[in-house]
Each structure stands twice: as structure tokens, then as C-alpha cells.
N, CA, C and O atoms as a Tinker XYZ file with bonds, in Angstrom:
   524  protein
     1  N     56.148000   99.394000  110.711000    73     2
     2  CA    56.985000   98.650000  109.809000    64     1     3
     3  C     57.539000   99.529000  108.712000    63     2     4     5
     4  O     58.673000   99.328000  108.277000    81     3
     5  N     56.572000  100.745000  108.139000    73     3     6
     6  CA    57.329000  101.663000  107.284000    64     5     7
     7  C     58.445000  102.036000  107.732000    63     6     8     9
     8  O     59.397000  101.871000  106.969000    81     7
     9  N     58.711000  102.634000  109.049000    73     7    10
    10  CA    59.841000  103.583000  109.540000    64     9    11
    11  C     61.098000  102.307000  109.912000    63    10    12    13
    12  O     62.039000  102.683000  110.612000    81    11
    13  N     61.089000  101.375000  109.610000    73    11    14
    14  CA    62.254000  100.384000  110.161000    64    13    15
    15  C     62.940000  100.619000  109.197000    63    14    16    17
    16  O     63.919000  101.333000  109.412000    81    15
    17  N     62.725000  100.152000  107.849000    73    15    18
    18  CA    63.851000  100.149000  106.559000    64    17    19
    19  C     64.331000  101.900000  106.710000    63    18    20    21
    20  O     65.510000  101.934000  106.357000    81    19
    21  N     63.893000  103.244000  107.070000    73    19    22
    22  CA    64.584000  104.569000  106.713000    64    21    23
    23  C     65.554000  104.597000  108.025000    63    22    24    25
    24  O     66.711000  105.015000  107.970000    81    23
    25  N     64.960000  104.117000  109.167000    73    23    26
    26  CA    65.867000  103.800000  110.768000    64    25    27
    27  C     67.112000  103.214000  110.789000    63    26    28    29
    28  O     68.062000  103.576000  111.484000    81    27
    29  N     67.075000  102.082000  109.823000    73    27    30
    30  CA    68.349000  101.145000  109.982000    64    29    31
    31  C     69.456000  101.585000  108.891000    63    30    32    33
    32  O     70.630000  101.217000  108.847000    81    31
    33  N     68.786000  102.460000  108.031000    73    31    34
    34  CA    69.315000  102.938000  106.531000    64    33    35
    35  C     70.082000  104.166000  107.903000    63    34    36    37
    36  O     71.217000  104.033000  108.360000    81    35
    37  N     69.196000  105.159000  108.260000    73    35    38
    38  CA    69.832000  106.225000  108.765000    64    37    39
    39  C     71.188000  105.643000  110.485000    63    38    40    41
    40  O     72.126000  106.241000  111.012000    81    39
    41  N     70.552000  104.297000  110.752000    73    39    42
    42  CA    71.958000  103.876000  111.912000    64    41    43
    43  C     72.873000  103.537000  111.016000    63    42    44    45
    44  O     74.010000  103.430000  111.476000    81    43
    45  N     72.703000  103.274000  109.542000    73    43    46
    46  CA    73.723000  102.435000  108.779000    64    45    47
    47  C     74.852000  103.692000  108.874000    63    46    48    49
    48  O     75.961000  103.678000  109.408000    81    47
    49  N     74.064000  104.935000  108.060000    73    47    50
    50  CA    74.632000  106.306000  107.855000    64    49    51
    51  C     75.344000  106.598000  109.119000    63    50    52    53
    52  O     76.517000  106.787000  108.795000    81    51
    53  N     75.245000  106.698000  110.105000    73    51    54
    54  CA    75.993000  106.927000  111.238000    64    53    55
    55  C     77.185000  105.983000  111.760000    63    54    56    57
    56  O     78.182000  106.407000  112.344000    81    55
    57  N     76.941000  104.718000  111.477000    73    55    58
    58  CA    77.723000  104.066000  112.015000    64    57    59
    59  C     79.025000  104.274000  110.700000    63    58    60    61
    60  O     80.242000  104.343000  110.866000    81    59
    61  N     78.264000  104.333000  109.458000    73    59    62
    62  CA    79.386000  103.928000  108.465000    64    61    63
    63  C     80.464000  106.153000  108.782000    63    62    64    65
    64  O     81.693000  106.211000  108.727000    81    63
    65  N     79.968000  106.911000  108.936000    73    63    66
    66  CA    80.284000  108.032000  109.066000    64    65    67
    67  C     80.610000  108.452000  110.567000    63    66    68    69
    68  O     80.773000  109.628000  110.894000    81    67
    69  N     80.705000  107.136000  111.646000    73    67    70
    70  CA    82.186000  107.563000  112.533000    64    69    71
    71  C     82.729000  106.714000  112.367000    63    70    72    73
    72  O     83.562000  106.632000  113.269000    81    71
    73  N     82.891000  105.080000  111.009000    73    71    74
    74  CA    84.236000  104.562000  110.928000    64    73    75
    75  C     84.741000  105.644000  110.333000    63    74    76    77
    76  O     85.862000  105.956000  110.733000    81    75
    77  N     84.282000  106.293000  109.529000    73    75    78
    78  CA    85.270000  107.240000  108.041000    64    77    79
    79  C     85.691000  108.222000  109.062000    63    78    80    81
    80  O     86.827000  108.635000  108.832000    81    79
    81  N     85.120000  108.749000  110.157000    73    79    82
    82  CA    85.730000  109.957000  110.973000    64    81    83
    83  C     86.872000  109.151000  111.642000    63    82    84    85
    84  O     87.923000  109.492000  111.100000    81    83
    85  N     87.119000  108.105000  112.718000    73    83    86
    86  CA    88.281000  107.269000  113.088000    64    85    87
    87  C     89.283000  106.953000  112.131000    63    86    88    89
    88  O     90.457000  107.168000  112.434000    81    87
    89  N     88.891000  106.302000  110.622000    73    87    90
    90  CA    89.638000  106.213000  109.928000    64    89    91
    91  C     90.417000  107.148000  109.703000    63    90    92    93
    92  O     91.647000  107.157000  109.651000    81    91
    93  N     88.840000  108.847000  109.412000    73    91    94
    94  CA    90.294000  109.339000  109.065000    64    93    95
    95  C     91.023000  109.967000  110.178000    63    94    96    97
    96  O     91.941000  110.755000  109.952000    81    95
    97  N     90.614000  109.619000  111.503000    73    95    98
    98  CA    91.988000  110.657000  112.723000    64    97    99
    99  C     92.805000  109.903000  112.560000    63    98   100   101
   100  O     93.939000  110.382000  112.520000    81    99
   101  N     92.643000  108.047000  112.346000    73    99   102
   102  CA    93.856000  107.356000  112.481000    64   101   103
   103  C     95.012000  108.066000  111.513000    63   102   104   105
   104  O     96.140000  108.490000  111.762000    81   103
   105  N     94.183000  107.998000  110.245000    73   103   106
   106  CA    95.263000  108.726000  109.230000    64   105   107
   107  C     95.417000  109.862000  109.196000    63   106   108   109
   108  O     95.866000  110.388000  108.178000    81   107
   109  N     95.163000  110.421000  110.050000    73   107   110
   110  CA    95.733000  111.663000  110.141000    64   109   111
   111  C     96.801000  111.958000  111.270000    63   110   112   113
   112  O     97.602000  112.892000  111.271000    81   111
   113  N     96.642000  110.908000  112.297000    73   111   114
   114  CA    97.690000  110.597000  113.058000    64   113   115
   115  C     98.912000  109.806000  112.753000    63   114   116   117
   116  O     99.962000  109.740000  113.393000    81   115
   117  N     98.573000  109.229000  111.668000    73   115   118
   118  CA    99.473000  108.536000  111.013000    64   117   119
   119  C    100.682000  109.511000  110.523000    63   118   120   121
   120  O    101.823000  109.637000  110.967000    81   119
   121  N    100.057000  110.110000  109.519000    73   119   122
   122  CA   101.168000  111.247000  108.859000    64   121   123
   123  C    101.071000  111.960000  109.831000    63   122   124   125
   124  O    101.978000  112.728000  109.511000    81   123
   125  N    100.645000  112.432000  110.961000    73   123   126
   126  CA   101.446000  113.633000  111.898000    64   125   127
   127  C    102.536000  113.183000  112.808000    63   126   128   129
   128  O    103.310000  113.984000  113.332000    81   127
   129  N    102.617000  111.306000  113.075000    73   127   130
   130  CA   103.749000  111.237000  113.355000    64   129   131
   131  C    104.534000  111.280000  112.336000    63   130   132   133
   132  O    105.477000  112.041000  112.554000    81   131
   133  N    104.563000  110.790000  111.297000    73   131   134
   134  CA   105.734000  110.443000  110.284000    64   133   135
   135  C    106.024000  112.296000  110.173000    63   134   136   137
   136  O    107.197000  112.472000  109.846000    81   135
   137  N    105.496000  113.239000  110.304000    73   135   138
   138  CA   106.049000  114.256000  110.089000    64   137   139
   139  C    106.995000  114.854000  111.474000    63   138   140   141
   140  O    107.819000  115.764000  111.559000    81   139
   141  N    106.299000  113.621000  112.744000    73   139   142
   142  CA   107.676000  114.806000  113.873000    64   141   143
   143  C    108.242000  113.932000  113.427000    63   142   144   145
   144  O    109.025000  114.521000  112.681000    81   143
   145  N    108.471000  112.745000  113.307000    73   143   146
   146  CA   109.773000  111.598000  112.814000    64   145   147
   147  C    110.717000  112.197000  111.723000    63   146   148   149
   148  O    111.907000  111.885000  111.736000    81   147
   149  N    110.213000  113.057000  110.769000    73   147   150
   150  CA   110.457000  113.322000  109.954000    64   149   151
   151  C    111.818000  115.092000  110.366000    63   150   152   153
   152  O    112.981000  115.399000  110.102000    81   151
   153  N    110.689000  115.675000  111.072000    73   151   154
   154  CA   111.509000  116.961000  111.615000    64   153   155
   155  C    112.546000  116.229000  112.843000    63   154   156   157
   156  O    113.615000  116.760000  113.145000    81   155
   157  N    112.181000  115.259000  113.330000    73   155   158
   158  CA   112.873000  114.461000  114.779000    64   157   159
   159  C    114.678000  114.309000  114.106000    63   158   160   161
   160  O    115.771000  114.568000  114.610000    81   159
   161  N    114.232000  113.742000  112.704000    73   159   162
   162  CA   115.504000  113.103000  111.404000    64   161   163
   163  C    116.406000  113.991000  111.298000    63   162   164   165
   164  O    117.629000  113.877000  111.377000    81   163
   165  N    115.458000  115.307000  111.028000    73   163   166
   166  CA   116.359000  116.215000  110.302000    64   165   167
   167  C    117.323000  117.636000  111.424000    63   166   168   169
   168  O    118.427000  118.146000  111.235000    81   167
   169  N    116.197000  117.898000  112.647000    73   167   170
   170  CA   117.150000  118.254000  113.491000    64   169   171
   171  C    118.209000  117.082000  114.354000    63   170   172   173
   172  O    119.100000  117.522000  115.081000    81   171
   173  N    118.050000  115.923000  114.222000    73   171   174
   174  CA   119.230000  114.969000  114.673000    64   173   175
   175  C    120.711000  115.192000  113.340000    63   174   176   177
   176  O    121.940000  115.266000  113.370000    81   175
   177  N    119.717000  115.220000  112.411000    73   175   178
   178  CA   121.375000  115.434000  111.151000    64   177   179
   179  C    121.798000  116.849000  111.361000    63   178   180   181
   180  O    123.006000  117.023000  111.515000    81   179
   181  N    121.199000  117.645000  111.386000    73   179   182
   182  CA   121.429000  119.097000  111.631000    64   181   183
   183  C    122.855000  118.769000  112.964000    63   182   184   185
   184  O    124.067000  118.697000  112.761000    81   183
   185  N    122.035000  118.623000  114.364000    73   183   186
   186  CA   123.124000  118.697000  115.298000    64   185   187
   187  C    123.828000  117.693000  115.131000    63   186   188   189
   188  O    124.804000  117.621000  115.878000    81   187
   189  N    123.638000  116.641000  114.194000    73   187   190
   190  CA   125.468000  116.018000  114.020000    64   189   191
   191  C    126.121000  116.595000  113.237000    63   190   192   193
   192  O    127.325000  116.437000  113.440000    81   191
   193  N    125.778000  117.468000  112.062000    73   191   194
   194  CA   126.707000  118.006000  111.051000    64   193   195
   195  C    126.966000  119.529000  112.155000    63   194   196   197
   196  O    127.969000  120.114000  111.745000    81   195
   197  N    126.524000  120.044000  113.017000    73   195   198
   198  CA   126.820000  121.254000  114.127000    64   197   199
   199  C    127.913000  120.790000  114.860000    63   198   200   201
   200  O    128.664000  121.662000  115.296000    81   199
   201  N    128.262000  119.272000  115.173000    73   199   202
   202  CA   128.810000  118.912000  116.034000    64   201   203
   203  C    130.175000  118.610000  114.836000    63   202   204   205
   204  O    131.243000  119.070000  115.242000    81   203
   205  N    130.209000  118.284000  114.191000    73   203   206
   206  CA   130.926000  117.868000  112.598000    64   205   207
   207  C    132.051000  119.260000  112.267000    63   206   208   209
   208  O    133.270000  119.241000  112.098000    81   207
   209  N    131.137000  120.342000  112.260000    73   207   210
   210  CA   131.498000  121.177000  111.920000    64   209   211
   211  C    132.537000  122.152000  113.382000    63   210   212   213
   212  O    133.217000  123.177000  113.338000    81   211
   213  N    132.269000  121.419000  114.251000    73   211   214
   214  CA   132.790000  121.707000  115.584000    64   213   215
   215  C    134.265000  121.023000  115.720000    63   214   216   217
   216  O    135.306000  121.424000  116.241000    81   215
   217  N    133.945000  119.922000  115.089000    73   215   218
   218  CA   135.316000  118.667000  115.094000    64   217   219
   219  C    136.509000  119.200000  114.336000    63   218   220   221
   220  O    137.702000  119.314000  114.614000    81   219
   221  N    135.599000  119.552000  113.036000    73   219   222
   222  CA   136.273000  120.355000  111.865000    64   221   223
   223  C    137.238000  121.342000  112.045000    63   222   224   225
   224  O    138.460000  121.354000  111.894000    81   223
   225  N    136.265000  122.318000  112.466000    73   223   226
   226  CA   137.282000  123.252000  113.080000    64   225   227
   227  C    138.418000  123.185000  114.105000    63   226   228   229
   228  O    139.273000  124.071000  114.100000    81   227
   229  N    138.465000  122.266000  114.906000    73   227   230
   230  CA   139.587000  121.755000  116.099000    64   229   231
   231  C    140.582000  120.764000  115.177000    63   230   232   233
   232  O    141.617000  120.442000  115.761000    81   231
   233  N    140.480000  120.443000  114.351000    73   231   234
   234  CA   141.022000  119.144000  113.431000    64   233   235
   235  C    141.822000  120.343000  112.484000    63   234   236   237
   236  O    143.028000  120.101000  112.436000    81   235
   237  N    141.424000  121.587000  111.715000    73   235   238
   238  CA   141.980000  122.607000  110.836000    64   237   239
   239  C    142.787000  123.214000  111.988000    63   238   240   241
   240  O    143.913000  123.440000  111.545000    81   239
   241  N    142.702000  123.576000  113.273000    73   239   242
   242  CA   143.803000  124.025000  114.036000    64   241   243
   243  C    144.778000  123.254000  114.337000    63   242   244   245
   244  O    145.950000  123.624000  114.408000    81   243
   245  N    144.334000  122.026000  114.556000    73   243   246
   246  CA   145.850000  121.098000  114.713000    64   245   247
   247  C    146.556000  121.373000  113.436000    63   246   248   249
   248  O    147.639000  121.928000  113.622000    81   247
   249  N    146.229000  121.126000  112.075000    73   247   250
   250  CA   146.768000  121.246000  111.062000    64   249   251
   251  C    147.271000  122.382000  110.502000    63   250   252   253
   252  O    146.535000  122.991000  109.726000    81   251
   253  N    148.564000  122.877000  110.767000    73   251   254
   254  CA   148.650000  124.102000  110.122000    64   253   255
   255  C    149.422000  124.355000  108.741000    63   254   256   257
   256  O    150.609000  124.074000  108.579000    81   255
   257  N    148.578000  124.929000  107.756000    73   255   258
   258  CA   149.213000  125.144000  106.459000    64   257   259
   259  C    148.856000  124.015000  105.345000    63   258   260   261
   260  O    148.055000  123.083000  105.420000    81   259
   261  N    149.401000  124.267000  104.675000    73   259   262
   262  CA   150.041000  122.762000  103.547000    64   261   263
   263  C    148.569000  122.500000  102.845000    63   262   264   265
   264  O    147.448000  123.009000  102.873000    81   263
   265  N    149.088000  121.659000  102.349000    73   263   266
   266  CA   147.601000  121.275000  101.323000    64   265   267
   267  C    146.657000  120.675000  101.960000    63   266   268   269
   268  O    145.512000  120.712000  101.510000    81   267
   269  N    147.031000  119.833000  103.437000    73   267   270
   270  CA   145.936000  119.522000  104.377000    64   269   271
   271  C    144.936000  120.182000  105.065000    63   270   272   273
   272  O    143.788000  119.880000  105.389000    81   271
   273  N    145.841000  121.432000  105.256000    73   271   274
   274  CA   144.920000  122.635000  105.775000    64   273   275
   275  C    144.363000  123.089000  104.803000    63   274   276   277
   276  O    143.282000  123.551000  105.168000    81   275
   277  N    144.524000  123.218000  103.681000    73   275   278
   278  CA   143.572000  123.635000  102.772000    64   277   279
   279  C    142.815000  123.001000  102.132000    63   278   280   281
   280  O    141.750000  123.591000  101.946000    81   279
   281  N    142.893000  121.941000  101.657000    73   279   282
   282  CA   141.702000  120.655000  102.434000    64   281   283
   283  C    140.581000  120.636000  103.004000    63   282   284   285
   284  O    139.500000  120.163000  102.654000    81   283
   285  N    141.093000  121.491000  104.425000    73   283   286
   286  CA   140.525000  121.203000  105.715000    64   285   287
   287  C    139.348000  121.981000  105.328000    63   286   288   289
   288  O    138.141000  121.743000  105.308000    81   287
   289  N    140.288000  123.271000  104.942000    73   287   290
   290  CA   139.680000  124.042000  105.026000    64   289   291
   291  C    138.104000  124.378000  104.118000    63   290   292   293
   292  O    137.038000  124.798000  104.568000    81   291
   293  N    138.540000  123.948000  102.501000    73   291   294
   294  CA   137.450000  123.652000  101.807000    64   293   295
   295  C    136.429000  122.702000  102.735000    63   294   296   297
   296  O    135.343000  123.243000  102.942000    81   295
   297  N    136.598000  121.390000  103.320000    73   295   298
   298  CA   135.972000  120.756000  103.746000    64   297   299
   299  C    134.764000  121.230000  104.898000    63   298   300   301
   300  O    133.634000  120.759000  105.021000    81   299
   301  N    135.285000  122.108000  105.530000    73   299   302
   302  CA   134.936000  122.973000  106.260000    64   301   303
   303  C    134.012000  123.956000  106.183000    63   302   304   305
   304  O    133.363000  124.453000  107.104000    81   303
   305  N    133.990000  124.204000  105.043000    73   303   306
   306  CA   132.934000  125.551000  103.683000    64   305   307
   307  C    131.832000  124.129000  103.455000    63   306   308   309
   308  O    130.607000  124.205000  103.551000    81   307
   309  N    132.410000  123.187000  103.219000    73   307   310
   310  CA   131.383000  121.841000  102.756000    64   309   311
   311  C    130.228000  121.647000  104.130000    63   310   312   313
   312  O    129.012000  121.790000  104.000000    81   311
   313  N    130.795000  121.358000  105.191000    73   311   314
   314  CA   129.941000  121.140000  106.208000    64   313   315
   315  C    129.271000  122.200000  106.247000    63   314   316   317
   316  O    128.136000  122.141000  105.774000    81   315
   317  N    129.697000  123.352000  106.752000    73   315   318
   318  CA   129.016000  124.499000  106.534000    64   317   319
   319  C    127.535000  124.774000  105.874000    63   318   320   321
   320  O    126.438000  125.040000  106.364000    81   319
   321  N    128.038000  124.579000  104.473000    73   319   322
   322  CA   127.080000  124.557000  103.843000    64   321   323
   323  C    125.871000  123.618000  103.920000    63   322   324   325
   324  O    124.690000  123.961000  103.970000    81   323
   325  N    126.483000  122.082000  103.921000    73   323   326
   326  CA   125.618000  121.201000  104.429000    64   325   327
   327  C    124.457000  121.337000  105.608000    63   326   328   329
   328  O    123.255000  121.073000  105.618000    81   327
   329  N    125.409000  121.893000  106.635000    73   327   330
   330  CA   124.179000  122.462000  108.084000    64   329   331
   331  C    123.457000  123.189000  107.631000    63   330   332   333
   332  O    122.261000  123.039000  107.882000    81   331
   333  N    123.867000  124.208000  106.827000    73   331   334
   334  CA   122.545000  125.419000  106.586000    64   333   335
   335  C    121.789000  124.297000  105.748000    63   334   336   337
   336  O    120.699000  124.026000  106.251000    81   335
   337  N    122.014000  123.758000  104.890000    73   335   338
   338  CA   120.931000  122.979000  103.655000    64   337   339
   339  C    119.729000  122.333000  104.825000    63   338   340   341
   340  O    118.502000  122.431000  104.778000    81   339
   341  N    120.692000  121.586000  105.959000    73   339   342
   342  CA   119.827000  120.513000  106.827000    64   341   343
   343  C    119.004000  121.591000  107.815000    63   342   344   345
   344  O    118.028000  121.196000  108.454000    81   343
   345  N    119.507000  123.101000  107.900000    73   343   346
   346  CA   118.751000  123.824000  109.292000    64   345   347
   347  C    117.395000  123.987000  107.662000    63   346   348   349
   348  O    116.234000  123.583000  107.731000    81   347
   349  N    117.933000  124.565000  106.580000    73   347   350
   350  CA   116.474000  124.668000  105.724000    64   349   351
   351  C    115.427000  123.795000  105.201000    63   350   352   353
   352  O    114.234000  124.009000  104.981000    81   351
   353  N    116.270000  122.605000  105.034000    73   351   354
   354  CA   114.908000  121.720000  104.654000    64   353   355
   355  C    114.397000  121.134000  106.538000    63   354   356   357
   356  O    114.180000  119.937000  106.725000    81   355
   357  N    114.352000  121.517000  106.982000    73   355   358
   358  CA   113.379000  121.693000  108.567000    64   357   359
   359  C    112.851000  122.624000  108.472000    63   358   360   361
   360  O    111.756000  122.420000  108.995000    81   359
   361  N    112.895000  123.638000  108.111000    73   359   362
   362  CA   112.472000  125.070000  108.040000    64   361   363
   363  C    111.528000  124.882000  106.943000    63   362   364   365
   364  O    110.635000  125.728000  106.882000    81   363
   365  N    111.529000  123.967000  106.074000    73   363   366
   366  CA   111.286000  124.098000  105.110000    64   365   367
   367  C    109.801000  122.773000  105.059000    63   366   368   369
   368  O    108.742000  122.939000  104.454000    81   367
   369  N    110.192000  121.557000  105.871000    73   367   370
   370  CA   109.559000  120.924000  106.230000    64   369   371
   371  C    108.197000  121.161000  107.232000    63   370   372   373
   372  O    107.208000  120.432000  107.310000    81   371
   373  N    108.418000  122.160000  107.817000    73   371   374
   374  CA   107.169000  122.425000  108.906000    64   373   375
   375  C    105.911000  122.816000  107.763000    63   374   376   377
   376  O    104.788000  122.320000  107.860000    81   375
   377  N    106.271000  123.717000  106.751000    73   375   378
   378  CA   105.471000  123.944000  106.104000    64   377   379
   379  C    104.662000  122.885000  104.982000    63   378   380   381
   380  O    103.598000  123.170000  104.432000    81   379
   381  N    104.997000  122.325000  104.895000    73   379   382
   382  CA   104.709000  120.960000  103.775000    64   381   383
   383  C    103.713000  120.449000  104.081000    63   382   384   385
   384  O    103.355000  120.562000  105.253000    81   383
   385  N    103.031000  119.817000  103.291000    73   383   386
   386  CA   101.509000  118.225000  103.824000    64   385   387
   387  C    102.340000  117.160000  103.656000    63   386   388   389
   388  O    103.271000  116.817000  102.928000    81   387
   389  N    101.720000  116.765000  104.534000    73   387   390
   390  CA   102.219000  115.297000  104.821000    64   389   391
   391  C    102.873000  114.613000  103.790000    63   390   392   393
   392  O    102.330000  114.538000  102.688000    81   391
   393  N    104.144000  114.021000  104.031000    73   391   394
   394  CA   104.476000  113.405000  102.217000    64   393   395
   395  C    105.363000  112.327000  103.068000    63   394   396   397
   396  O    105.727000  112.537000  104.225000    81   395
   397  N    105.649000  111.171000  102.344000    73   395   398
   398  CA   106.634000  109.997000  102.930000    64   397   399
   399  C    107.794000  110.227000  102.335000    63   398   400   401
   400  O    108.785000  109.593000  102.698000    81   399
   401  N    107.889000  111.443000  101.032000    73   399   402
   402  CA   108.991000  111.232000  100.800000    64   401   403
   403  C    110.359000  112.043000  101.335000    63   402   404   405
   404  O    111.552000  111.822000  101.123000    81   403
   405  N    109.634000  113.140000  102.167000    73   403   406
   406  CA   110.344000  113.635000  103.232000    64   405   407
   407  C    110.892000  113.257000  104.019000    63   406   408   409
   408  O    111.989000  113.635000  104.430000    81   407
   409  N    109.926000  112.042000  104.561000    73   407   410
   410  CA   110.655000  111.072000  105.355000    64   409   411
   411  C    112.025000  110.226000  104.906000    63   410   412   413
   412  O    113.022000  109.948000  105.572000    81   411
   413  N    111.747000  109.979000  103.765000    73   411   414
   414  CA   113.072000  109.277000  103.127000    64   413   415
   415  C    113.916000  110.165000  102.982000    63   414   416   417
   416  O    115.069000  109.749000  103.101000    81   415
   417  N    113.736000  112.005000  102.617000    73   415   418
   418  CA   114.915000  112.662000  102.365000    64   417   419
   419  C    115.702000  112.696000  103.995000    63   418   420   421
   420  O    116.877000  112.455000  104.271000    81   419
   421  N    114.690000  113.046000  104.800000    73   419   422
   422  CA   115.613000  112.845000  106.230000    64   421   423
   423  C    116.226000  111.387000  106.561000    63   422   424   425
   424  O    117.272000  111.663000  107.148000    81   423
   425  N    116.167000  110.567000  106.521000    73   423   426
   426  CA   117.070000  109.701000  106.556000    64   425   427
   427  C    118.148000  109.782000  105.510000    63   426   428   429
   428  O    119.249000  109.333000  105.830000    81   427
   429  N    117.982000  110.329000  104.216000    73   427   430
   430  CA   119.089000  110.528000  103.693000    64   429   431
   431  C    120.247000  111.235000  104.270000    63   430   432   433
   432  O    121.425000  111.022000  104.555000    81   431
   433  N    119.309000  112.237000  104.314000    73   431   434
   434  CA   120.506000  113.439000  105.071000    64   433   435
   435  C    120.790000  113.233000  106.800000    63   434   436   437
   436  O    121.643000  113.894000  107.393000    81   435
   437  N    120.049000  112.358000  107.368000    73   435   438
   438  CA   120.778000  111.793000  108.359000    64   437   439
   439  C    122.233000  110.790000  108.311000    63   438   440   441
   440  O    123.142000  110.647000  109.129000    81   439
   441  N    122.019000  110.279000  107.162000    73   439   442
   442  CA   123.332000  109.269000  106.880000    64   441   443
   443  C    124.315000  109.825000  105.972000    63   442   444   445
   444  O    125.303000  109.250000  105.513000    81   443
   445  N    123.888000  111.130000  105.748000    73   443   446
   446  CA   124.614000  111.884000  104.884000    64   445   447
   447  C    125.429000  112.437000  106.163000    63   446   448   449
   448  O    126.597000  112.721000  105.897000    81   447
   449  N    124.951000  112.685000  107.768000    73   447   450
   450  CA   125.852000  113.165000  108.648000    64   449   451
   451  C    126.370000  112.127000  108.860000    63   450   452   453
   452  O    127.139000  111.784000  107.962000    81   451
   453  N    126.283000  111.461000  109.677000    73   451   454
   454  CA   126.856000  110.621000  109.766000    64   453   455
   455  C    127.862000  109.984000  108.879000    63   454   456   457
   456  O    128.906000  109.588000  109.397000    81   455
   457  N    127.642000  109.818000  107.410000    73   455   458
   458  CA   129.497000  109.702000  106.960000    64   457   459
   459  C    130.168000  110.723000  107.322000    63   458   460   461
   460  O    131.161000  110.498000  108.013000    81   459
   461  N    129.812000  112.262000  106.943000    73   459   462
   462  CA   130.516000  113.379000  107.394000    64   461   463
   463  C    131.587000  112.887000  108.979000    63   462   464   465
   464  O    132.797000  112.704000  109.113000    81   463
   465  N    130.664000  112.832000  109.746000    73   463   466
   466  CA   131.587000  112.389000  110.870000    64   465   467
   467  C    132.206000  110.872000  110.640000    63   466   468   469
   468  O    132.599000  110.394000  111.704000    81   467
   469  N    132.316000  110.336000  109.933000    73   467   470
   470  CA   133.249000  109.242000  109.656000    64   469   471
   471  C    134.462000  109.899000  109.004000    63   470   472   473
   472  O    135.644000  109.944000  109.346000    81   471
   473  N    133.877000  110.336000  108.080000    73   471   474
   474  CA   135.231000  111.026000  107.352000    64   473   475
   475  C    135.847000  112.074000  108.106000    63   474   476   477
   476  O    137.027000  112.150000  107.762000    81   475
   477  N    135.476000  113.159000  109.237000    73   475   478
   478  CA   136.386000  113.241000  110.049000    64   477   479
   479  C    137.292000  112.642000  110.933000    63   478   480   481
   480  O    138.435000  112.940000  111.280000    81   479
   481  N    136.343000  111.516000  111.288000    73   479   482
   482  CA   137.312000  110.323000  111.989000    64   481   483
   483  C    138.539000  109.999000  111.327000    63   482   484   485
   484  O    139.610000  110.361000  111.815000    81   483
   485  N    138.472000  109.242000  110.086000    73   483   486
   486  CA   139.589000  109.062000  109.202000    64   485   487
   487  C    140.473000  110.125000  109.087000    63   486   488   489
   488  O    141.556000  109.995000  109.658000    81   487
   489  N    140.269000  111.066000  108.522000    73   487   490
   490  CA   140.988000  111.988000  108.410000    64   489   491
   491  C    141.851000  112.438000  109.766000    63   490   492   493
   492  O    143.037000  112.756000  109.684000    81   491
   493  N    141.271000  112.430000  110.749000    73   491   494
   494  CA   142.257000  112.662000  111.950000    64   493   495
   495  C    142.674000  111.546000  112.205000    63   494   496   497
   496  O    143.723000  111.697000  112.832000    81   495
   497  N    142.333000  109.953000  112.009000    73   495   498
   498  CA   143.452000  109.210000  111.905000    64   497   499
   499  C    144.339000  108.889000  111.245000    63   498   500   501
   500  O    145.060000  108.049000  111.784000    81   499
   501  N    144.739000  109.315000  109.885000    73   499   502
   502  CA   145.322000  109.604000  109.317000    64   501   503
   503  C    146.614000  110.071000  109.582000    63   502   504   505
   504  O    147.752000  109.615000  109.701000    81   503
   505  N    145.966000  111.263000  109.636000    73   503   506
   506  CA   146.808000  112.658000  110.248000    64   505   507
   507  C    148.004000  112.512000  111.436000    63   506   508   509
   508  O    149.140000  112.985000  111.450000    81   507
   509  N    147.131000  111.470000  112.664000    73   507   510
   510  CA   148.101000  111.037000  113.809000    64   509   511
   511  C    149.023000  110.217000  113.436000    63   510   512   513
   512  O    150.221000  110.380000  113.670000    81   511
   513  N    148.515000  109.242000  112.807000    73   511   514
   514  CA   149.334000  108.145000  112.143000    64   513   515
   515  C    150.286000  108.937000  111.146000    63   514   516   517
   516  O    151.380000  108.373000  111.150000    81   515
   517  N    150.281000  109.815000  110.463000    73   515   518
   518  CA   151.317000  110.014000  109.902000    64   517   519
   519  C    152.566000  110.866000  110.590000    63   518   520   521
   520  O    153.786000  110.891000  110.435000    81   519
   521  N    151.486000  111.632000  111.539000    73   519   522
   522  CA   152.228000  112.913000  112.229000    64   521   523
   523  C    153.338000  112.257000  113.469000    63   522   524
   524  O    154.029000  113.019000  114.145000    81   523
């Protein structure tokens, strides 16, 4: 009867120390998806502003000269720049601990491509429509 109360104390210890080990793989699986979700975000904005910057350039050759082309052309230095920002914060992201708010910056800068390619849209409809 002595050894029952240190027995059930020491199954308590075990049982309570593989919820905390599950708990913590769950959470640790938790943030290791939100982090490929997170790199998943940011190389998807990356190759739409690659693809942006592809449009760009075929959209500045139709246009030659004038203040549209130079326009274009600034606009063009803009994407630019934008892709490198989106290839570095991935680059920049692998290295990090887990954070949610990474997650929110990649969706930013996912919808940050995505207008980009809207506003090329417009702009080359524009352009036809006037041309």
C-alpha cells in the first residue's frame, strides 16, 4: 500500500509528459506548416510579379517613345524592384522562427502582385482602346 500513492504519482508524470510531448509536435507542426504556407505565398507572388515583369516588358515594346513609354518604363524599374524585395523576404524567411506575422506579410505581398498584374491589364487596355 506504501508504493501505490509514488506509482500512480510517477504514471501521472508520464502520462501528463507525453500529452506536453504531442502537444508540443502538434505545435510544432502547426507553425511548420504556416511557415511552407508562408514561403508557398511568397514564391507564388514572386512568380506573378516574374511573370508581371515579363508582360511589362512586351507592353514597353508595343509602346514606343512618348510619355507612355516612359511610364512604362519607370514602371518597369518598379516591378523590378518589387521581385527582388519578394525573391528576399523568402530568402529571408527560411531563416526566421516561426511568426504569424510573416504569414500576413505574404499575403500582403501576394495581393500586392496581383494588383501589379491588374494594373498591367488596364494599362494595355487602355492603350488598345486608344490606339
Amino acid at each position: 500500500m506504501g508504493y501505490s500513492k509514488p506509482v500512480s504519482l510517477v504514471c501521472w508524470n508520464a502520462g501528463h509528459a507525453v500529452n506536453t510531448f504531442s502537444a508540443y509536435i502538434v505545435h510544432k507542426r502547426k507553425w511548420e506548416t504556416i511557415m511552407n504556407m508562408t514561403l508557398l505565398l511568397l514564391v507564388a507572388g514572386l512568380a506573378i510579379m516574374v511573370y508581371n515583369l515579363f508582360s511589362g516588358v512586351q507592353l514597353r515594346r508595343e509602346v514606343q517613345g512618348g510619355i507612355i513609354g516612359l511610364r512604362l518604363g519607370q514602371l518597369l524599374v518598379m516591378i523590378l524592384m518589387f521581385a527582388v524585395g519578394y525573391l528576399a523576404a523568402a530568402i529571408l524567411a527560411l531563416g526566421q522562427p516561426e511568426n504569424g506575422s510573416l504569414l500576413v506579410l505574404a499575403v500582403i505581398l501576394l495581393l500586392g502582385a496581383a494588383f501589379v498584374t491588374l494594373v498591367l491589364r488596364l494599362i494595355r487596355d487602355v492603350i488598345a482602346a486608344l490606339g
